[in-house]
Backbone atoms as SQL, in Angstrom:
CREATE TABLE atoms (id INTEGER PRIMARY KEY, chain TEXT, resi INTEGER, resn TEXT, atom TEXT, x REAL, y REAL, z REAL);
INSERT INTO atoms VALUES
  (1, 'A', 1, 'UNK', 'N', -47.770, 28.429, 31.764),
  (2, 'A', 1, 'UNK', 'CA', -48.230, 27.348, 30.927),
  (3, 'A', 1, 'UNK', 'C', -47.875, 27.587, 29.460),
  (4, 'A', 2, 'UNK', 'N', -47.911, 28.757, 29.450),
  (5, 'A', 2, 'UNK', 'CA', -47.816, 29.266, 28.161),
  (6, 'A', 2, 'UNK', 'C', -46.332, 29.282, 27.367),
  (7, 'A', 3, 'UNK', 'N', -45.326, 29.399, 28.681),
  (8, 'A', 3, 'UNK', 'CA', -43.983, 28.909, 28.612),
  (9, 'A', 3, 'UNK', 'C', -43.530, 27.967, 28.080),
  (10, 'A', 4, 'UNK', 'N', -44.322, 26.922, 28.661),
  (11, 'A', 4, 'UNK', 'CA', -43.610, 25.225, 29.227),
  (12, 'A', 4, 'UNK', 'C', -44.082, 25.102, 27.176),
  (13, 'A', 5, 'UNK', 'N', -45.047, 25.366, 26.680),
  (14, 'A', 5, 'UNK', 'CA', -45.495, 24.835, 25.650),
  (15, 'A', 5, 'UNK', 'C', -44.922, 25.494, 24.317),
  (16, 'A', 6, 'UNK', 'N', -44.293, 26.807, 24.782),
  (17, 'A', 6, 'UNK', 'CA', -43.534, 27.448, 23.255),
  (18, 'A', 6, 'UNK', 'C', -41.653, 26.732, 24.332),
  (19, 'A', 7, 'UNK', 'N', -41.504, 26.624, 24.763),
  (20, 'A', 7, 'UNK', 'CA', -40.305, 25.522, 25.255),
  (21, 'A', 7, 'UNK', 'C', -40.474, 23.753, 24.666),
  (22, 'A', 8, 'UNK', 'N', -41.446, 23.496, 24.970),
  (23, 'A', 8, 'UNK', 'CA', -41.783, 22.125, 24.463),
  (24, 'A', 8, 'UNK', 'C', -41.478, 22.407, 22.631),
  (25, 'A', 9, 'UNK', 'N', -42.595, 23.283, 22.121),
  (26, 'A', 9, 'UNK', 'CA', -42.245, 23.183, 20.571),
  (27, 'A', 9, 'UNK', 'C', -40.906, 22.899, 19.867),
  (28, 'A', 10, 'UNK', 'N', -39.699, 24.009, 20.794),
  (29, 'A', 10, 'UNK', 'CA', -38.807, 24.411, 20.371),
  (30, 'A', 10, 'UNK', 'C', -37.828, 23.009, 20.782),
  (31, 'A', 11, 'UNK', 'N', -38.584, 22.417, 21.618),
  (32, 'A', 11, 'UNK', 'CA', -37.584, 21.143, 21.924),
  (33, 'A', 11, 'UNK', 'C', -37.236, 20.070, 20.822),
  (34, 'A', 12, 'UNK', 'N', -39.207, 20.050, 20.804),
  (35, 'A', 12, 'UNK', 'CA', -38.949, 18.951, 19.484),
  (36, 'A', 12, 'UNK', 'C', -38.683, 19.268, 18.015),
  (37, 'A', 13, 'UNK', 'N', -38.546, 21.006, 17.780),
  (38, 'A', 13, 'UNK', 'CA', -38.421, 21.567, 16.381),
  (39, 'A', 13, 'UNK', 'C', -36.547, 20.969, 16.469),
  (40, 'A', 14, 'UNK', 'N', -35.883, 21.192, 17.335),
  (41, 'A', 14, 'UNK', 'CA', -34.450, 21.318, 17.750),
  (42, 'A', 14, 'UNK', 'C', -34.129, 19.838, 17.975),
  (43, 'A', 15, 'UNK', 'N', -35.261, 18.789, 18.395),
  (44, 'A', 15, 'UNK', 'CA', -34.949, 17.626, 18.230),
  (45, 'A', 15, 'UNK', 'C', -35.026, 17.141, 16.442),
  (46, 'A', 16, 'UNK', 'N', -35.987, 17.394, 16.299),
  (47, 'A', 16, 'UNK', 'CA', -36.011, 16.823, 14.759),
  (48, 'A', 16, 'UNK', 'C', -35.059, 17.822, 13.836),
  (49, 'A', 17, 'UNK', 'N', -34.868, 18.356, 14.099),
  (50, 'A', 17, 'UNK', 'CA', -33.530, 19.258, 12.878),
  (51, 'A', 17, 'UNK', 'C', -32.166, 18.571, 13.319),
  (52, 'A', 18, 'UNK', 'N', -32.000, 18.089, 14.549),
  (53, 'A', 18, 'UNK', 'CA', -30.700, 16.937, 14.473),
  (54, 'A', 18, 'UNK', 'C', -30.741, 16.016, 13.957),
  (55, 'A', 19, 'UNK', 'N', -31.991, 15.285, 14.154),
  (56, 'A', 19, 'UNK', 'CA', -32.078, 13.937, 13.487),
  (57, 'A', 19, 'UNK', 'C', -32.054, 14.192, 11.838),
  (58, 'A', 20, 'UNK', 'N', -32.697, 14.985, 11.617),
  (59, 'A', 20, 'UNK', 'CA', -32.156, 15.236, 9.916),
  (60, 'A', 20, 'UNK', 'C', -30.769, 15.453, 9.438),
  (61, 'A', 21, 'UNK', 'N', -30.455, 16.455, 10.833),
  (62, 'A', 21, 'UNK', 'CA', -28.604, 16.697, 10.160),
  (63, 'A', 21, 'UNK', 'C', -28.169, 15.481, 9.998),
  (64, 'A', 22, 'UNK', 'N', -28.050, 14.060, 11.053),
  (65, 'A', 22, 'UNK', 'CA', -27.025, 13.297, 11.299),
  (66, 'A', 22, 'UNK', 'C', -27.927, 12.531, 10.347),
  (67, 'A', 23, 'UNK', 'N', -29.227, 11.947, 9.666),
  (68, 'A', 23, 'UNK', 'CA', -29.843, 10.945, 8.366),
  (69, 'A', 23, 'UNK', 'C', -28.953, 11.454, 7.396),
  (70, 'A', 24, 'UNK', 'N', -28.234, 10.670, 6.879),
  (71, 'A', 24, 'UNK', 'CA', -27.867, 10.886, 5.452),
  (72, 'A', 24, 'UNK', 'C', -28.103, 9.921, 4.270),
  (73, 'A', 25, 'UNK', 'N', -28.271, 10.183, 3.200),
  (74, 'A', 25, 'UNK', 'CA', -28.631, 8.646, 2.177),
  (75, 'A', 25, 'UNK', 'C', -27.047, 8.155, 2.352),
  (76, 'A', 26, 'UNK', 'N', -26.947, 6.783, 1.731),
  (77, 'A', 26, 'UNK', 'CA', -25.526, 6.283, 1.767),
  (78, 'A', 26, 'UNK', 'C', -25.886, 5.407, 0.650),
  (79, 'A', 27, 'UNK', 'N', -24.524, 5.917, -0.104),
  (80, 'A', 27, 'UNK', 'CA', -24.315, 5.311, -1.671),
  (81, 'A', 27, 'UNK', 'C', -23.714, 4.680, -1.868),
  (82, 'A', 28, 'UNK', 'N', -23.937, 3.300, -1.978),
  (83, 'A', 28, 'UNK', 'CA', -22.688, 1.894, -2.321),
  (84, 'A', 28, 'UNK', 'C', -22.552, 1.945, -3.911),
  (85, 'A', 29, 'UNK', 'N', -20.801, 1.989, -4.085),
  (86, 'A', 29, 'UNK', 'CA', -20.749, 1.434, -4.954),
  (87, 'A', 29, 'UNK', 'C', -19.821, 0.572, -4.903),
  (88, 'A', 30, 'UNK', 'N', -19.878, -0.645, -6.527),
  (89, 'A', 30, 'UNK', 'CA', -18.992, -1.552, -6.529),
  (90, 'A', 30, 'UNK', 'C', -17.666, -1.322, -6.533),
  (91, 'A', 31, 'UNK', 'N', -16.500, -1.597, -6.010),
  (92, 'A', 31, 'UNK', 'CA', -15.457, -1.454, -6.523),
  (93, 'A', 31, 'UNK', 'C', -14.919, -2.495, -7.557),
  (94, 'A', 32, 'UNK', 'N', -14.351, -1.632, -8.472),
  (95, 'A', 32, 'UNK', 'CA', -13.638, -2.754, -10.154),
  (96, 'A', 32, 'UNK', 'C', -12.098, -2.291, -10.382),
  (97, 'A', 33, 'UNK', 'N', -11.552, -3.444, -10.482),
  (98, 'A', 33, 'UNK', 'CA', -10.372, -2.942, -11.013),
  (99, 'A', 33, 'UNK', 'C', -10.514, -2.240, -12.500),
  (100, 'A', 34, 'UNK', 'N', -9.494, -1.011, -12.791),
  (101, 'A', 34, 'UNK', 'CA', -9.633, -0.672, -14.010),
  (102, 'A', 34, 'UNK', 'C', -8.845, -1.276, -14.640),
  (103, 'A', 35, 'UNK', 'N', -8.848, -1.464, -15.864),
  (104, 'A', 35, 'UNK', 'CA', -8.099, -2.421, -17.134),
  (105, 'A', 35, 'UNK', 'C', -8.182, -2.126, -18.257),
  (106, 'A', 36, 'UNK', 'N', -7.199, -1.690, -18.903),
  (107, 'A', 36, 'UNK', 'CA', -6.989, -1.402, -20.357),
  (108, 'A', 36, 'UNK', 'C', -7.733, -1.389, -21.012),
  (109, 'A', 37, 'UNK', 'N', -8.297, -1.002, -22.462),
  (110, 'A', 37, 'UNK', 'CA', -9.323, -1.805, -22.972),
  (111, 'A', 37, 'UNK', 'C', -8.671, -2.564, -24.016),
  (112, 'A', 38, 'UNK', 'N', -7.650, -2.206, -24.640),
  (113, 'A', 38, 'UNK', 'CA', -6.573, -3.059, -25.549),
  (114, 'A', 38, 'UNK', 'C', -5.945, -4.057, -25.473),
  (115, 'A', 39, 'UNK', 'N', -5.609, -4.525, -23.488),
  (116, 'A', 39, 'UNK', 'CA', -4.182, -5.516, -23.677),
  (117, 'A', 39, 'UNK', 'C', -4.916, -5.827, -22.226),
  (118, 'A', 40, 'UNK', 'N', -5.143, -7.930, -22.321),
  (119, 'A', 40, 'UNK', 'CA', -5.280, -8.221, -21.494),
  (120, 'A', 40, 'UNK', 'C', -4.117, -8.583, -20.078),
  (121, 'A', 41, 'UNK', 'N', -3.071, -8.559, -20.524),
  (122, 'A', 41, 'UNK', 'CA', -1.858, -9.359, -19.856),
  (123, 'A', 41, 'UNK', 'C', -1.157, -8.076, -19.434),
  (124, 'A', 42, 'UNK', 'N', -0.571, -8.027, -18.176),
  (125, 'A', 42, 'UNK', 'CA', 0.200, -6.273, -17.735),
  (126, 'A', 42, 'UNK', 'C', 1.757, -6.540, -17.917),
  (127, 'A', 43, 'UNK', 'N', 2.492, -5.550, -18.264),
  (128, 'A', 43, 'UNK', 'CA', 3.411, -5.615, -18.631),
  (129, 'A', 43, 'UNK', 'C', 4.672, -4.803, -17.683),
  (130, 'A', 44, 'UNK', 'N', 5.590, -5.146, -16.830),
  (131, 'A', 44, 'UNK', 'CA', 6.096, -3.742, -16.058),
  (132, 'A', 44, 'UNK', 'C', 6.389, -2.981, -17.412),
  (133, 'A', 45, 'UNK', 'N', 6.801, -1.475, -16.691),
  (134, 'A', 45, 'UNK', 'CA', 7.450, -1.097, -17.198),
  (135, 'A', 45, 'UNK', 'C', 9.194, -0.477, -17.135),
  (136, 'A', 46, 'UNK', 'N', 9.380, -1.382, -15.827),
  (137, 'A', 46, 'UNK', 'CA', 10.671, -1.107, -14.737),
  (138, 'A', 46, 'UNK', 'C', 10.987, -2.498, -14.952),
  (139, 'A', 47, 'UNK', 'N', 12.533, -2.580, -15.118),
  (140, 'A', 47, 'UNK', 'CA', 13.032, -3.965, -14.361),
  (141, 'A', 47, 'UNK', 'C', 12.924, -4.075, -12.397),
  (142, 'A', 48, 'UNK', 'N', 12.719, -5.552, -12.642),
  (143, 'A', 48, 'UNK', 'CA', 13.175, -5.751, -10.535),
  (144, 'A', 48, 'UNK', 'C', 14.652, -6.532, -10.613),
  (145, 'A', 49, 'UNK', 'N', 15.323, -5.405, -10.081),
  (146, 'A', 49, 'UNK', 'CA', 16.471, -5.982, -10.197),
  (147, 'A', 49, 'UNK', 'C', 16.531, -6.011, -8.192),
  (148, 'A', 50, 'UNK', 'N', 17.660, -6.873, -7.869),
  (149, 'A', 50, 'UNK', 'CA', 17.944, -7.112, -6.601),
  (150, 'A', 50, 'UNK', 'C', 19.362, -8.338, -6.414),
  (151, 'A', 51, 'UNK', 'N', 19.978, -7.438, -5.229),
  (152, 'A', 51, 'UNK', 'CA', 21.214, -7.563, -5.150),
  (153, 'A', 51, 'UNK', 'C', 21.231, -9.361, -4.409),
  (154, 'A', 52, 'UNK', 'N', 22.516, -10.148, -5.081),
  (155, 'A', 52, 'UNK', 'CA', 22.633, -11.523, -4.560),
  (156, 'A', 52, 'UNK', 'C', 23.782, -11.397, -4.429),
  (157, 'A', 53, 'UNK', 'N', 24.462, -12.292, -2.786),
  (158, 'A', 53, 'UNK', 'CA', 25.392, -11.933, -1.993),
  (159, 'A', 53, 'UNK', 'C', 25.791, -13.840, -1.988),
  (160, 'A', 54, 'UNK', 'N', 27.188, -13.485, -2.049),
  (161, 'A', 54, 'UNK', 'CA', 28.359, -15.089, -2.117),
  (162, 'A', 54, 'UNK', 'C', 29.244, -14.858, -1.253),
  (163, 'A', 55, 'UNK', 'N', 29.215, -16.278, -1.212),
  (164, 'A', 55, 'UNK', 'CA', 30.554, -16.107, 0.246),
  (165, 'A', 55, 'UNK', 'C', 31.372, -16.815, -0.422),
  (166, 'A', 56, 'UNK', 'N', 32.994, -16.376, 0.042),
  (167, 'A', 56, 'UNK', 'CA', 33.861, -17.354, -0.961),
  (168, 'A', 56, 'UNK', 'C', 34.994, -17.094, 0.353),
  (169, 'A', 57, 'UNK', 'N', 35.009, -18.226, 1.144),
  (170, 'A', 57, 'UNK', 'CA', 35.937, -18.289, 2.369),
  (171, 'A', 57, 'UNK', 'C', 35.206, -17.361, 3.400),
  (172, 'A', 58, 'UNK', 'N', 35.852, -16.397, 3.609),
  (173, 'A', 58, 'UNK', 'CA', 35.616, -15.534, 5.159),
  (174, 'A', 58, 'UNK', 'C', 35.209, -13.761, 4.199),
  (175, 'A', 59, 'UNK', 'N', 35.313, -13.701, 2.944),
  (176, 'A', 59, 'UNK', 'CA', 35.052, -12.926, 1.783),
  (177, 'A', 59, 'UNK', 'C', 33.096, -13.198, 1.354),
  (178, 'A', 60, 'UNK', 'N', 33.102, -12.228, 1.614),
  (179, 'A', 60, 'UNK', 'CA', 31.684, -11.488, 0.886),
  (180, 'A', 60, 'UNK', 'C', 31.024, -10.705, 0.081),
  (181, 'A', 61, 'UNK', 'N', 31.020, -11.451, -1.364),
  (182, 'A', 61, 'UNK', 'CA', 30.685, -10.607, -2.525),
  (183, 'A', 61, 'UNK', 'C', 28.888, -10.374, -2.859),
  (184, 'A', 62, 'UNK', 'N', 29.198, -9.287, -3.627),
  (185, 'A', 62, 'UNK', 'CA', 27.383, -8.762, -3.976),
  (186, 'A', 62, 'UNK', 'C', 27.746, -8.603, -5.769),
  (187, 'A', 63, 'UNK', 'N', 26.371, -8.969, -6.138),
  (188, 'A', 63, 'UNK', 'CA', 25.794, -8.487, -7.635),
  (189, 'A', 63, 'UNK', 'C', 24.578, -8.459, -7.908),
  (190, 'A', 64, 'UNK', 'N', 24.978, -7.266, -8.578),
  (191, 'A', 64, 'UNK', 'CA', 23.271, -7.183, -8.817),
  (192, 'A', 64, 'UNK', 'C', 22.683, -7.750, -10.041),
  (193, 'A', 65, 'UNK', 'N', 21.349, -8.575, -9.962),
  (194, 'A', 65, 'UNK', 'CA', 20.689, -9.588, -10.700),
  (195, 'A', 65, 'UNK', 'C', 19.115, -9.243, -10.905),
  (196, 'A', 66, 'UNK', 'N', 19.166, -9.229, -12.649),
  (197, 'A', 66, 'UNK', 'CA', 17.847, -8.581, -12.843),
  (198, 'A', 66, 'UNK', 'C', 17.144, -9.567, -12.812),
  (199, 'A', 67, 'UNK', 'N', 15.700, -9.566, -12.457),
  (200, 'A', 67, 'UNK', 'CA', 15.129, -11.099, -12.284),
  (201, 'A', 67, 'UNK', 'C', 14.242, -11.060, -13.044),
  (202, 'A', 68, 'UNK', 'N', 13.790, -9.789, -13.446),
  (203, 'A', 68, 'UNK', 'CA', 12.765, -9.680, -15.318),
  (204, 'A', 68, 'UNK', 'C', 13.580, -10.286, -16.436),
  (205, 'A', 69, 'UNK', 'N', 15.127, -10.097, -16.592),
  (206, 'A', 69, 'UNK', 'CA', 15.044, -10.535, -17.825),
  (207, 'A', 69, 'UNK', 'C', 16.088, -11.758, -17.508),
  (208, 'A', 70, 'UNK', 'N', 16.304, -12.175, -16.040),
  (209, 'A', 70, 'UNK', 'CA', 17.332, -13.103, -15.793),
  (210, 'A', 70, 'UNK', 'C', 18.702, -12.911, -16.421),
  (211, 'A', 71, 'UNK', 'N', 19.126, -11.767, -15.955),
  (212, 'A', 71, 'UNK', 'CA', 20.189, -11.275, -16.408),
  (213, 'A', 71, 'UNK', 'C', 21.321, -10.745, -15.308),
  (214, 'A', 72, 'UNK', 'N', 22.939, -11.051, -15.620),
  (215, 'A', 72, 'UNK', 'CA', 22.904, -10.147, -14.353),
  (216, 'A', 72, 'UNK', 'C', 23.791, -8.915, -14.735),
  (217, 'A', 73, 'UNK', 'N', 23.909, -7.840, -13.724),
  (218, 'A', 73, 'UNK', 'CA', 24.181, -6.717, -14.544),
  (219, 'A', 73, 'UNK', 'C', 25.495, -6.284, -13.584),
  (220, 'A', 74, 'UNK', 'N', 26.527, -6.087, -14.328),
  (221, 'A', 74, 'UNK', 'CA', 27.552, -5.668, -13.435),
  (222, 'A', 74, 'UNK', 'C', 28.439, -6.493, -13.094),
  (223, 'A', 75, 'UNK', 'N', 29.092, -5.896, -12.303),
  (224, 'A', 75, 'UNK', 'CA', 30.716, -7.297, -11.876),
  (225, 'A', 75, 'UNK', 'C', 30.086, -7.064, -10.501),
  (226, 'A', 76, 'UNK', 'N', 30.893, -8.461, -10.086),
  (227, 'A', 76, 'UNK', 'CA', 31.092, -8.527, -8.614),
  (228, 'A', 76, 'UNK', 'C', 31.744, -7.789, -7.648),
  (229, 'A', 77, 'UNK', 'N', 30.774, -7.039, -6.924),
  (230, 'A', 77, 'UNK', 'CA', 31.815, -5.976, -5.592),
  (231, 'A', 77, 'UNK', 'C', 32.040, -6.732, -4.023),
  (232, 'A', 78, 'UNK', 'N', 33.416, -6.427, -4.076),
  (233, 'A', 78, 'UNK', 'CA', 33.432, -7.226, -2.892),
  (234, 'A', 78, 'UNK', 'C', 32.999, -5.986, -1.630),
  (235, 'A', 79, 'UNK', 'N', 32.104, -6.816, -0.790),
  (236, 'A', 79, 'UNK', 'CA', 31.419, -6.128, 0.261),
  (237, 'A', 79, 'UNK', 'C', 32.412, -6.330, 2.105),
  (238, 'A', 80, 'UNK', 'N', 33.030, -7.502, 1.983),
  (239, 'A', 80, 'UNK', 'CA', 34.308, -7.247, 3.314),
  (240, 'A', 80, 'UNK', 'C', 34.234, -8.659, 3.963),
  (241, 'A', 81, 'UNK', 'N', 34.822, -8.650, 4.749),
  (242, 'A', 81, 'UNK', 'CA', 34.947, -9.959, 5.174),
  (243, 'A', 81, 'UNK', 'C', 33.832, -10.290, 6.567),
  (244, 'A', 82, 'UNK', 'N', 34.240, -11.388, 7.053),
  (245, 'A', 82, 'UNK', 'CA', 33.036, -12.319, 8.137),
  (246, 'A', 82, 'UNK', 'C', 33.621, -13.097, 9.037),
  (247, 'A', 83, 'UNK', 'N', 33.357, -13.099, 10.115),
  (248, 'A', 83, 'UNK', 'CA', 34.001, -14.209, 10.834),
  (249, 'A', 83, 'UNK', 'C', 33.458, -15.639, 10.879),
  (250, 'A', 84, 'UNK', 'N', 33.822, -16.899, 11.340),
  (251, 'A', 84, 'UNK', 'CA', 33.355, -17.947, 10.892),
  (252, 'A', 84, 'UNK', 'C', 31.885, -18.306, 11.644),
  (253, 'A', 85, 'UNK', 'N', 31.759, -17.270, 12.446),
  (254, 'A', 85, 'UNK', 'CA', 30.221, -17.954, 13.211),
  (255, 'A', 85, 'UNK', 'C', 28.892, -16.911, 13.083),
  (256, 'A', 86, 'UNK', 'N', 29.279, -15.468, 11.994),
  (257, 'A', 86, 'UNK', 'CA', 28.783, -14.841, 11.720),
  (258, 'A', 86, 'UNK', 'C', 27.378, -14.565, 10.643),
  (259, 'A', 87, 'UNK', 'N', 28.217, -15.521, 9.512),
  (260, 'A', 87, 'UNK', 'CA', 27.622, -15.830, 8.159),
  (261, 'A', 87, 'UNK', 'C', 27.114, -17.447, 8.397),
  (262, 'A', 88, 'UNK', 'N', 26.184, -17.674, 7.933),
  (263, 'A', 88, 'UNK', 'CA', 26.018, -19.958, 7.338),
  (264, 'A', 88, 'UNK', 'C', 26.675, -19.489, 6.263);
């Protein structure tokens, strides 16, 4: 009898020390974008440049075209030819 009751203690000492491990508080916070405190408007600091491709007959040219400052940069490289059902 004397068993069953230092077994029982140890059950529920071993039950309630789990339930404490796995309670934890849980802390919300807001998420905010951060932002300058000087300058409302963002500015890159990279151009996006990206390559634009012409067809001129069965001929396929590329250049590259900055689209920040609408500029384009470079000559035209020709990239090879196409067959007629390959390209619109």
């Amino acid at each position: 009898m004397k068993k069953f009751k230092i077994h029982k203690i140890a059950l529920v000492t071993v039950a309630c020390s789990m339930s404490l491990m796995f309670a934890s508080p849980v802390f919300a916070l807001q998420a905010s974008a951060a932002t300058p405190p000087s300058s409302e408007t963002v500015s890159p600091y990279a151009d996006v440049l990206s390559w634009v491709y012409e067809r001129r007959g069965n001929e396929v040219w590329k250049c590259l075209y900055n689209t920040t400052t609408g500029e384009w940069v470079g000559d035209w490289v020709y990239v090879g030819e196409v067959g007629s059902g390959e390209m619109p």
